[in-house]
Structures are given as structure tokens and as C-alpha cells.
C-alpha positions as CSV (number, residue, x, y, z in Angstrom):
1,X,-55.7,30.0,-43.9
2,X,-55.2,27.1,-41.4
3,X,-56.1,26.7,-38.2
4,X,-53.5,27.1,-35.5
5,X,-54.1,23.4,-33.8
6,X,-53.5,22.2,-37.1
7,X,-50.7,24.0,-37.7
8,X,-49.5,22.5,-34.5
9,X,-50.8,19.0,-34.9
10,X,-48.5,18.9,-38.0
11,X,-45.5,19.3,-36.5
12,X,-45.7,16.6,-34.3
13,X,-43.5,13.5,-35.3
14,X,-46.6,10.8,-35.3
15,X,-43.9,8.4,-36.3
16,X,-40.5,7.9,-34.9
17,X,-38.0,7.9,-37.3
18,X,-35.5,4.9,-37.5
19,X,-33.3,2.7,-39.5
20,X,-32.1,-0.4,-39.5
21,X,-29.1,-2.4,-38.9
22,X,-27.2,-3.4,-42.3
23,X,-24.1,-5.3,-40.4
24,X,-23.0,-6.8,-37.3
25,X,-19.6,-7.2,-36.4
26,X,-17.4,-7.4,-33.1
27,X,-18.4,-4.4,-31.0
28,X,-19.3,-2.6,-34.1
29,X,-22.5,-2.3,-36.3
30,X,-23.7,-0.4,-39.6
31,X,-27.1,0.7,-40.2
32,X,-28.9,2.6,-42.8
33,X,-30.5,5.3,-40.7
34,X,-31.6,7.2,-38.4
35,X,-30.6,10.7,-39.6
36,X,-28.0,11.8,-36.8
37,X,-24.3,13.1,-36.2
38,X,-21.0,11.6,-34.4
39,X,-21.6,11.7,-30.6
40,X,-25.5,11.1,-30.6
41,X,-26.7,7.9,-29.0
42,X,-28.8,5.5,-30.3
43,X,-31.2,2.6,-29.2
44,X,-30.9,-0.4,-30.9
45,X,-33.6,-3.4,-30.7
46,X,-32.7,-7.1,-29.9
47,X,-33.7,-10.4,-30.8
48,X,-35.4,-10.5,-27.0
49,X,-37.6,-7.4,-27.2
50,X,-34.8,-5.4,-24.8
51,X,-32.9,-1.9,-25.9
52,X,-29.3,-1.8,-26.5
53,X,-27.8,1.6,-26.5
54,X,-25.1,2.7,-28.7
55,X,-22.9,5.9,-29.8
56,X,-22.5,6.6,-32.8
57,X,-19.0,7.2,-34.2
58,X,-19.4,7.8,-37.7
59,X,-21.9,8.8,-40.4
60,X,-21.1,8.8,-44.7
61,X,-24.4,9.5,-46.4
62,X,-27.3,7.3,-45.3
63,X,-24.9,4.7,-43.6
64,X,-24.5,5.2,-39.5
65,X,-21.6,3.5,-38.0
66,X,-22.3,2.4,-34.3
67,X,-20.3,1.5,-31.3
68,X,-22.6,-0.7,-28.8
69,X,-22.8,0.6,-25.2
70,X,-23.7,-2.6,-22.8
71,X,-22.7,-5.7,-25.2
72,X,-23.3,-6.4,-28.5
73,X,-25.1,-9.8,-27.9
74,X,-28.6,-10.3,-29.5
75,X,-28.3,-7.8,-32.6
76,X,-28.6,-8.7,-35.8
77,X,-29.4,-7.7,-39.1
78,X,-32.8,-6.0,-40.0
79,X,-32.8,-4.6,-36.3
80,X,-34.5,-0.9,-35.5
81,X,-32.5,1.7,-34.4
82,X,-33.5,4.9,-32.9
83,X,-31.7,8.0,-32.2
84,X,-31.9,9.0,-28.7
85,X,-32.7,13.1,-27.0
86,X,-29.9,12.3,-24.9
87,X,-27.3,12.5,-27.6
88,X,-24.1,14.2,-26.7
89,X,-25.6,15.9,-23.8
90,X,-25.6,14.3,-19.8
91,X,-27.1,15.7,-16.5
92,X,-25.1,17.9,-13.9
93,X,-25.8,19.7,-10.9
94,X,-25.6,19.5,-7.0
95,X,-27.8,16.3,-7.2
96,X,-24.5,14.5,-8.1
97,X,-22.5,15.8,-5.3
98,X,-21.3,13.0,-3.0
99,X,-22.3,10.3,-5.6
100,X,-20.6,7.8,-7.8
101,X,-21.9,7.7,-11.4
102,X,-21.2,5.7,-14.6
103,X,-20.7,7.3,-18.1
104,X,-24.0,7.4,-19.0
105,X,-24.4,9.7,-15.7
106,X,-26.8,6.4,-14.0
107,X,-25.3,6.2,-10.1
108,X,-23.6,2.9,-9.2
109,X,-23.7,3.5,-5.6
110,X,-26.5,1.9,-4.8
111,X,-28.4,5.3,-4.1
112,X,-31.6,6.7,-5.2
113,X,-31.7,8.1,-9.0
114,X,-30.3,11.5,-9.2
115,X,-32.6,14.2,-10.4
116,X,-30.9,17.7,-12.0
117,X,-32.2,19.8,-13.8
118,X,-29.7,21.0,-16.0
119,X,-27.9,19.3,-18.9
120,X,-24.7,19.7,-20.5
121,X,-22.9,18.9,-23.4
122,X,-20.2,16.5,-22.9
123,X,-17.9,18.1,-25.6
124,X,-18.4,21.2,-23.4
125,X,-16.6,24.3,-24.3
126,X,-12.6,26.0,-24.1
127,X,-12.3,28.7,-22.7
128,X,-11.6,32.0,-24.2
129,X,-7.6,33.1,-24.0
130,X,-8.7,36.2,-22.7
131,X,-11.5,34.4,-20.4
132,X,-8.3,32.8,-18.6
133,X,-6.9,33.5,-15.2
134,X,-3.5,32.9,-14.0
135,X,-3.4,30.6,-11.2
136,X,-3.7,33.0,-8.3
137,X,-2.7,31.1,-5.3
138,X,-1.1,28.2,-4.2
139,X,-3.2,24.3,-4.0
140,X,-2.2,22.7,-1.2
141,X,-1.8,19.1,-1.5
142,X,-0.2,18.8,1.7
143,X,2.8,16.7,0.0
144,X,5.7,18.2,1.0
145,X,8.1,17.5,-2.4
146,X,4.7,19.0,-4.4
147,X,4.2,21.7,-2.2
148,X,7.7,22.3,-1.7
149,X,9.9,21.7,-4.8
150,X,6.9,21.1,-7.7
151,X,4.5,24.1,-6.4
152,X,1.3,24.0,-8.0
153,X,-1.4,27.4,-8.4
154,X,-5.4,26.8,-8.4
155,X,-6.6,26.1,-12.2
156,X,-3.3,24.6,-13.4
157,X,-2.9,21.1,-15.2
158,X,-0.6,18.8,-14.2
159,X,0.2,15.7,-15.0
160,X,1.5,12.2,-13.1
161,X,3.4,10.1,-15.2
162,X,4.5,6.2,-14.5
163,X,5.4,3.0,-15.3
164,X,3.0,0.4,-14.1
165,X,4.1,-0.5,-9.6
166,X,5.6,2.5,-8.7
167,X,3.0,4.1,-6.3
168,X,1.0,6.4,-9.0
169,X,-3.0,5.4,-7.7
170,X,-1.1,6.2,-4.0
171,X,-0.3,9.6,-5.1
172,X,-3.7,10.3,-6.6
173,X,-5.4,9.4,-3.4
174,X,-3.4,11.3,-1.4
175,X,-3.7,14.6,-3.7
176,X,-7.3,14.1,-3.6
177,X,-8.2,13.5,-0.6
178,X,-5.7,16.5,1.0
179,X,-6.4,19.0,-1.1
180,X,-9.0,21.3,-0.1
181,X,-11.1,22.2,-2.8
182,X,-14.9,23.0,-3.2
183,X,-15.4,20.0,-5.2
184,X,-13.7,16.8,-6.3
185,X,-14.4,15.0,-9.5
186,X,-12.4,11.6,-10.3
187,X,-12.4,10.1,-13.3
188,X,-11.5,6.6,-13.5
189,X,-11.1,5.6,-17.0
190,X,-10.3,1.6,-18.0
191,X,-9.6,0.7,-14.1
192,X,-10.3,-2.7,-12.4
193,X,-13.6,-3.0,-10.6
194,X,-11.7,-3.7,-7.1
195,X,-9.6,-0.5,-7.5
196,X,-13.1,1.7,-8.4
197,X,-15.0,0.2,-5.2
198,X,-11.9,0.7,-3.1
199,X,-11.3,4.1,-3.8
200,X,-15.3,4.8,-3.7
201,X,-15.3,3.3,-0.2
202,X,-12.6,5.2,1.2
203,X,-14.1,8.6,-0.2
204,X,-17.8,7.4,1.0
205,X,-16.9,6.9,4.5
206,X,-15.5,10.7,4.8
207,X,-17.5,13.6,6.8
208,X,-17.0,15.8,3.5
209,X,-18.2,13.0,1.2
210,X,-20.4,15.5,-0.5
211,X,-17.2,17.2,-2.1
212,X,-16.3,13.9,-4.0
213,X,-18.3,12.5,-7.4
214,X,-17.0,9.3,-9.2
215,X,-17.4,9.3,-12.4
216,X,-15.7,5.2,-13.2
217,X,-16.0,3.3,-16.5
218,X,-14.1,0.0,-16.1
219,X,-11.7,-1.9,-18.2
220,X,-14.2,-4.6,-19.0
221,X,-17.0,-2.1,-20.4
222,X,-16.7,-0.6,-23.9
223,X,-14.4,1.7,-25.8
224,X,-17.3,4.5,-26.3
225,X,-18.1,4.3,-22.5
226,X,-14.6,4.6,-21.7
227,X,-14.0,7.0,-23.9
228,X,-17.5,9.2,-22.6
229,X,-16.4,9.1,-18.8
230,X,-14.1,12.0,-18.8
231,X,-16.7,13.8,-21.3
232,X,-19.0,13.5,-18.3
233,X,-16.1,14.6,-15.7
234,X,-15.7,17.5,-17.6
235,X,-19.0,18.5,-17.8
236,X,-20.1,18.3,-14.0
237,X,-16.4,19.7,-13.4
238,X,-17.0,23.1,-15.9
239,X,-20.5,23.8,-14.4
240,X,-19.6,23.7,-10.8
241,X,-16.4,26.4,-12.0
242,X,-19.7,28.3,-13.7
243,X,-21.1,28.8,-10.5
244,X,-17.7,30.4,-8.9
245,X,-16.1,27.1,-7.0
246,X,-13.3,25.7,-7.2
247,X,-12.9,22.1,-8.4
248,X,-10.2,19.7,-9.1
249,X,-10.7,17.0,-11.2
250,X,-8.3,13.5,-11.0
251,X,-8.7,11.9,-14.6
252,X,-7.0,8.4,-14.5
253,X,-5.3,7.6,-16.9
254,X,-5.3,9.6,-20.1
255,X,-3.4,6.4,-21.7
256,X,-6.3,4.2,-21.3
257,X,-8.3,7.3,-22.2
258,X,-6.4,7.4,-25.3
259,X,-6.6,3.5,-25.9
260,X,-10.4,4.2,-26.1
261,X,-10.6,7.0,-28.5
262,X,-7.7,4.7,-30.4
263,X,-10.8,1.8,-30.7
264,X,-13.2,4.1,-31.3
265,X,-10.9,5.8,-34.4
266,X,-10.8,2.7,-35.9
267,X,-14.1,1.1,-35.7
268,X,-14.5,5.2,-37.7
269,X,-12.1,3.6,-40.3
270,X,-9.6,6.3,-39.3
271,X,-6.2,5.5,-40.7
272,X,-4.1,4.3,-37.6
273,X,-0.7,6.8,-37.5
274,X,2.4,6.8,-34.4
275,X,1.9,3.3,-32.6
276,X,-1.6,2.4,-34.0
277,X,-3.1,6.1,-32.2
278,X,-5.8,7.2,-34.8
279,X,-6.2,11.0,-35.4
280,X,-9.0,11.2,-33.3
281,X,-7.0,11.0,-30.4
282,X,-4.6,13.8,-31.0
283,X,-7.7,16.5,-31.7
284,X,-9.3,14.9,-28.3
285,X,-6.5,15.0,-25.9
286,X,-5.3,18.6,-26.5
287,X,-8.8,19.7,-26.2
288,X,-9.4,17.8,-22.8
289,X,-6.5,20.0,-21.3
290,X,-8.1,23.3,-22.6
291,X,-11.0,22.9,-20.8
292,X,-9.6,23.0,-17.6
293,X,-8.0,25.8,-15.8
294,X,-9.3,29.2,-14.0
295,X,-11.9,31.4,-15.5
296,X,-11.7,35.1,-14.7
297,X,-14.9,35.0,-13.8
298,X,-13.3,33.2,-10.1
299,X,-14.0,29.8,-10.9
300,X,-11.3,27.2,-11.8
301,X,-11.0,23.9,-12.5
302,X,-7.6,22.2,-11.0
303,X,-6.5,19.4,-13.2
304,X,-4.6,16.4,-11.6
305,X,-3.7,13.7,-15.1
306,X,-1.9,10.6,-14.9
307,X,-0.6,8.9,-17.8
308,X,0.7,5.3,-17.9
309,X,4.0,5.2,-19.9
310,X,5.0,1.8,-21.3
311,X,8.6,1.7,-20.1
312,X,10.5,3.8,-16.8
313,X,12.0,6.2,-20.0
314,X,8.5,7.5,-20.4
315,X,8.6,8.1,-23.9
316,X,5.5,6.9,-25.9
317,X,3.5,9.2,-28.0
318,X,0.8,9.9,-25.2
319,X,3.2,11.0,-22.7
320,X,4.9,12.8,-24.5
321,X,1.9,15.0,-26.5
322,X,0.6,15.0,-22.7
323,X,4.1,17.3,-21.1
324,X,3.7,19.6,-24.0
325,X,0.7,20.6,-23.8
326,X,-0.1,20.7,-19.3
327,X,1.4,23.2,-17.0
328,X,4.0,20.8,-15.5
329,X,4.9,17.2,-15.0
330,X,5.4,14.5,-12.2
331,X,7.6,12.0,-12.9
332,X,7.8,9.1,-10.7
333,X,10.7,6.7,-10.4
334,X,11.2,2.9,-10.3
335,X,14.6,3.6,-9.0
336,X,13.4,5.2,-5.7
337,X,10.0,2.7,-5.3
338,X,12.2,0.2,-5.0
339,X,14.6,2.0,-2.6
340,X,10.8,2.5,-0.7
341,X,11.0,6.2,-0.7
342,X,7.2,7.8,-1.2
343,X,6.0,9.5,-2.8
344,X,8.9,8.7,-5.6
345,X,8.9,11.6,-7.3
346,X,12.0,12.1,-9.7
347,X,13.1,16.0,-8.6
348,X,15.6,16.1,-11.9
349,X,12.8,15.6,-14.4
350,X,9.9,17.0,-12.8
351,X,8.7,21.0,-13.4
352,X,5.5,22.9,-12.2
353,X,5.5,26.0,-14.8
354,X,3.6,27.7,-12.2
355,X,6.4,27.3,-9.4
356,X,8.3,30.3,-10.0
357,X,5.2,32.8,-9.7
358,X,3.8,31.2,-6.5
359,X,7.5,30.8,-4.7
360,X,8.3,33.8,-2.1
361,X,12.1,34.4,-2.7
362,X,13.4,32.0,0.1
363,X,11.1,29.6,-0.5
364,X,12.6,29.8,-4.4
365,X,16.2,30.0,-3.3
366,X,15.9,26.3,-1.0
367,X,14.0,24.9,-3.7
368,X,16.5,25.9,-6.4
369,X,19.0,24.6,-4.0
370,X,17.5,21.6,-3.0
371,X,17.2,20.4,-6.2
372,X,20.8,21.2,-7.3
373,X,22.0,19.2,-4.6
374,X,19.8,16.5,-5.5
375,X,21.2,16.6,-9.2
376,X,25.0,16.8,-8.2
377,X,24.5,14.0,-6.3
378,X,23.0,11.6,-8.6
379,X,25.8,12.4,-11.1
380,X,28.3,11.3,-8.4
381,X,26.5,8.6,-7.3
382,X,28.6,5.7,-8.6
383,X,31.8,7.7,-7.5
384,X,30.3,8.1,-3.8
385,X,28.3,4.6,-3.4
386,X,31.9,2.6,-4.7
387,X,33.7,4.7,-2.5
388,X,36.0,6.0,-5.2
389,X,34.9,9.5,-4.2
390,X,37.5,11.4,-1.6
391,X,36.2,13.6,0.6
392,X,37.3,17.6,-0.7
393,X,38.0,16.9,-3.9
394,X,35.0,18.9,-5.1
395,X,33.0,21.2,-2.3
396,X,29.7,21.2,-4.3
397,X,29.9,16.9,-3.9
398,X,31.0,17.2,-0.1
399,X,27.7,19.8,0.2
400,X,25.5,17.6,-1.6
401,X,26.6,14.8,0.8
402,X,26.3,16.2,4.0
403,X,22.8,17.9,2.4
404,X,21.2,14.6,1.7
405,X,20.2,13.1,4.2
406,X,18.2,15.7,5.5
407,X,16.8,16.3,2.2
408,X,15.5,12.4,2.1
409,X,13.8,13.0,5.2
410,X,12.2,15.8,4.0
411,X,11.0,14.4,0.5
412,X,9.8,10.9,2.9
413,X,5.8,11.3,4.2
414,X,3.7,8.6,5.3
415,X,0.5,8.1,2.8
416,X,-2.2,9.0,5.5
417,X,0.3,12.7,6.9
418,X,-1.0,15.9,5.6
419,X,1.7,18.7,5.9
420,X,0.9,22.3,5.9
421,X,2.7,24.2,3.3
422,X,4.1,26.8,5.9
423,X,5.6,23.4,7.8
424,X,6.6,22.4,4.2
425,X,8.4,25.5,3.1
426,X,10.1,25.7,6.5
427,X,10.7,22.2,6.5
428,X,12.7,23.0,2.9
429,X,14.9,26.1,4.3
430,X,16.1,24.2,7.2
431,X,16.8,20.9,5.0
432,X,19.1,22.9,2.5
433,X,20.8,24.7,5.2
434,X,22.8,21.5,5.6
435,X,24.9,22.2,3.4
């Protein structure tokens, strides 16, 4: 019979297991070894003694497929790699409160290392059907056309969809930084480095700066970090709804979200399918979605999505995989950015699925009414703006008419107003009593 210490002693790994790398390509490298599973991260050796860290994004038999992190410069052939604890997993807790972090969970604030004691996995978990809430009050975003015509509940996922230039990072801000919430966790996915420290600033300098983390992986770093940000958002986002609060979380954009899974897919050897997206995508996206929302347990997680469409029709496979599967849609409009009306929301193809249960029944009746109006209008427009239009010809035109220009006013606000959604539903009944 052994002795216990020995027993010990012998499971101790005196040896670190590794393998080595077979090929190095373009952002993407194949080694024999270490023994691990898609998601895990690696460290890889280079030719100047340093560490480069790497996911991996693909195993068949001995054969690891790798995605570098940081750069793929120095590596070649014969190089060690070694599979990494921190794997799939990432830090959360109050510790990141009030901070900006990358997507490897490392702060790039300039502040001191942040120390949690908690982890997470960055796959996280989907809530239960039965574990769901339905939203049970309104979320104020102090925008009168959301608050008013697009009402939105506490744990619903909505999404923002644009062209590039029509005022889409405007409307983020303004959501986030108006709507009251315990916490606030953007994710900026693929952005410019200028936009990440503007925005960063502007949320830094606030007295509730605490309520904001940043979790930013810019266009110029790699797919697998891109692709890991909103894992991270998620992550900090789910265990703060865990502990009761209520969070909303910005993710922007799920199109360059999906572009990263996309590179990712491929450097898998995943077959590419509808406009190069690999399958990867299409299991990813639905499942970033489900994890938002309101727990019965009184927690929720408010989700705010853009997604970048390649033309004003707004019809490439993201977008469109995106409306079917949220709780309601924001479309904005080149059409009325360049008429300078903000935000430029398009009333006739926007829908909160939420609205009707959150809507008192005047506040249902103007908004119903508001948006008819609005509809009739634009389907006279050319009739009315040649001047081809007489006046009594049709009374629902001639009430759309005299409606509209109290209706413009009402859908107009200034970037930096905040409007109460009392002022905003009152604002709506005595705009639609034009008529």
C-alpha cells in the first residue's frame, strides 16, 4: 500500500505538456499538440524568447489549428506551444465596474490591474424557457420616438440597423448614456481606435462612471479577439443579472461580429455558405441573443444590437437572421439624415414586439395613430410635394397634413435632451390631436 504523499506526488504534472508548431501561415498556424479543445488558449514560443498567445479554433486528431492573438510575427516551425488555465474562461466581478477592458479582460485605461475573484465562462449559459421573465416595465431611454412609438420593456433585445453615415454610433450613445440602468456594458467589436477612446472619454468623465465597463477590440487586432469581446461582454453582463441588477448591454456591431466568426470559420476549414458567412456564425449569433433577456429570478440583461447593413435596403444575411430572432427592430433612414432629422428612425419599418404590452390604452391609440399618419403621408408624398395633391380630395391625406408637422417636432431631439417618458407620451397625445 502506498504512501499518501506519494500518492500525491504522482499526480503532479512534473512536466508541462506541449506540442509543437507543424505550419505557419497568415494569421493561422498548425501544430501537433497540446491535447486541448476549440475555445482554449494557447501560448506559443517565438524566435525572441517572448509568448504569443493564441485560440484555438480547431482540433482533428493530434493536429491543433491556431488563430494568433497579438501578431503572428516571430513563429515558426518547431515552435512550443502550451495550452493555457485560462482557456474559455475570463474574470468578472465589481472589480471591473467603471473600467475599460480588452478581450482578454487586461484594462486599457491606464488603471491599476483589476483583481476578481470569480471567473466565468465566456460561452456562458441560455437561459431556461421557463427561467424567463417577460419584460415587466418600461426602459426609459429618454428618446422620445423609442419611448413613444418603439416602446421597449427591461430584458428585451433590440436591434439598430444602418447603413454606414446615418447617425447609428449617435443613437448608441444617447441610449446608453440615458438609460438608467444598474450597469452598462458596451461592446465595441471591429471599431476605430479614435471612436473607442472617444466614447471611453465621454463615459470616464461622468459622476456615475462606475455603471459603465468597455469591453473594445479594434479593427486592427485579430479575428479571435474580435470575435472573444462580446464573449467577455456577455459574461460580466450575465453575472451582474445573477446578482439581481439590471444591466444593458450595447454590442456594436454584430456585422463585424459576424465578419470575425466568418475568419475564424475559415481558418476552421468550414465550408463558406450565403455571402462567404461560414456555419459557425449562424450557431453563434442566435445564441448571443438567447443569452440576454430577464431572469425570473429579477435580474435582466437589456440588450441594445446594432448591425451594419451593406446598402439603405438592409437586406444582407446578418440583418436579416438578426430581426428574426430579437424582440424588435430600429431602422434608421438615409432619407431623413439627410433631411437632418435625429434621431432618423424609419416609423414604417420599425417594431418593438414589446410595445403593445407596455402601452396604457391612450398612449397605444396616439402611437397607432401617429404612425398611420406618418405612413399615409409618405405614400402621398410625391402627390403633395409636386403639388398635384388638392386639398379634400381624401380627409385621411388632409389629416396627415395638418398632423405632420407637429409630429416632426415631436420625433426631432437634440443629442444631449433627455425626455421623460410621461413628457414623451403626453408629448405624443397632443401631437396626434392635430389631426
Amino acid at each position: 500500500m502506498s504512501h499518501s504523499f506519494l500518492t500525491r506526488l504522482a499526480a503532479v504534472p512534473l512536466a508541462r505538456p506541449h506540442g509543437r508548431l507543424r505550419r505557419v501561415g497568415q494569421g493561422r498556424c498548425v501544430a501537433e499538440g497540446p491535447d486541448c479543445t476549440p475555445g482554449d488558449l494557447c501560448a506559443i514560443e517565438t524566435e525572441g524568447g517572448g509568448r504569443v498567445p493564441a485560440e484555438v479554433v480547431a482540433v482533428d486528431g493530434s493536429e491543433v489549428v491556431l488563430m494568433p492573438l497579438s501578431g503572428d510575427s516571430g513563429l515558426r516551425p518547431g515552435a512550443r506551444a502550451w495550452r493555457s488555465e485560462q482557456g474559455g474562461r475570463t474574470a468578472v466581478g465589481d472589480g471591473f465596474a467603471g473600467r475599460a477592458i480588452d478581450a482578454l479582460g487586461q484594462p486599457i485605461d491606464g488603471g491599476p490591474a483589476i483583481l476578481a475573484k470569480e471567473v466565468r465562462s465566456i460561452h456562458g449559459t441560455v437561459l431556461s424557457p421557463l427561467d424567463r421573465a417577460a419584460p415587466p416595465r418600461v426602459v426609459e431611454t429618454g428618446i422620445r420616438a423609442i419611448d413613444g412609438l418603439l416602446t421597449l420593456g427591461v430584458g428585451q433585445r433590440i436591434g439598430v440597423f444602418a447603413a454606414a453615415g446615418v447617425g447609428k454610433t449617435s443613437l448608441i450613445e444617447q441610449i446608453v448614456t440615458q438609460t438608467r440602468a444598474d450597469r452598462c456594458v458596451l461592446c465595441l467589436v471591429g471599431e476605430r481606435g479614435r471612436e473607442v477612446e472617444a466614447i471611453w472619454r465621454t463615459l470616464s468623465q461622468r459622476r456615475d462612471a462606475t455603471r459603465f465597463t468597455l469591453v473594445a477590440a479594434t479593427s486592427d487586432q485579430s479575428a479571435a479577439l474580435r470575435a472573444r469581446a462580446s464573449g467577455v461582454a456577455l459574461a460580466l453582463a450575465e453575472h451582474w443579472r445573477d446578482q439581481g441588477e439590471q444591466v444593458l448591454l450595447t454590442i456594436d456591431s454584430v456585422t463585424r461580429l459576424a465578419m470575425a466568426l466568418r475568419e475564424v470559420g475559415l481558418a476552421a476549414g468550414q465550408p463558406p455558405t450565403v455571402r462567404a458567412y461560414t456555419p459557425n456564425v449562424f450557431s453563434a449569433l442566435p445564441r448571443t441573443v438567447e443569452r440576454c433577456g430577464a431572469a425570473a429570478g429579477g435580474g435582466a440583461i437589456t440588450a441594445v444590437m446594432t448591425v451594419l447593413a451593406e446598402s439603405d435596403e438592409i437586406d444582407d444575411p446578418v440583418a436579416e437572421v438578426m430581426k428574426s430572432m430579437l424582440d424588435g427592430h430600429i431602422l434608421l433612414s438615409r432619407t431623413l439624415a439627410e433631411r437632418g432629422q435625429f434621431p432618423a428612425i424609419d416609423l414604417s419599418r420599425s417594431i418593438s414586439r414589446q410595445a403593445a404590452r407596455l402601452m396604457d390604452g391612450p398612449h397605444a391609440a396616439a402611437a397607432r395613430r401617429a404612425v398611420a399618419m406618418l405612413g399615409v403621408y409618405d405614400e402621398a408624398r410625391i402627390l403633395i410635394e409636386s403639388g398635384m395633391y388638392q386639398a379634400g380630395a381624401s380627409a385621411e391625406i388632409d389629416a396627415a397634413i395638418k398632423m405632420r408637422p407637429a409630429l416632426l417636432g415631436f420625433l426631432q431631439q437634440r443629442q444631449d435632451e433627455r425626455i421623460g417618458l410621461r413628457d414623451s407620451v403626453a408629448g405624443l397625445v397632443r401631437a396626434t390631436a392635430h389631426g
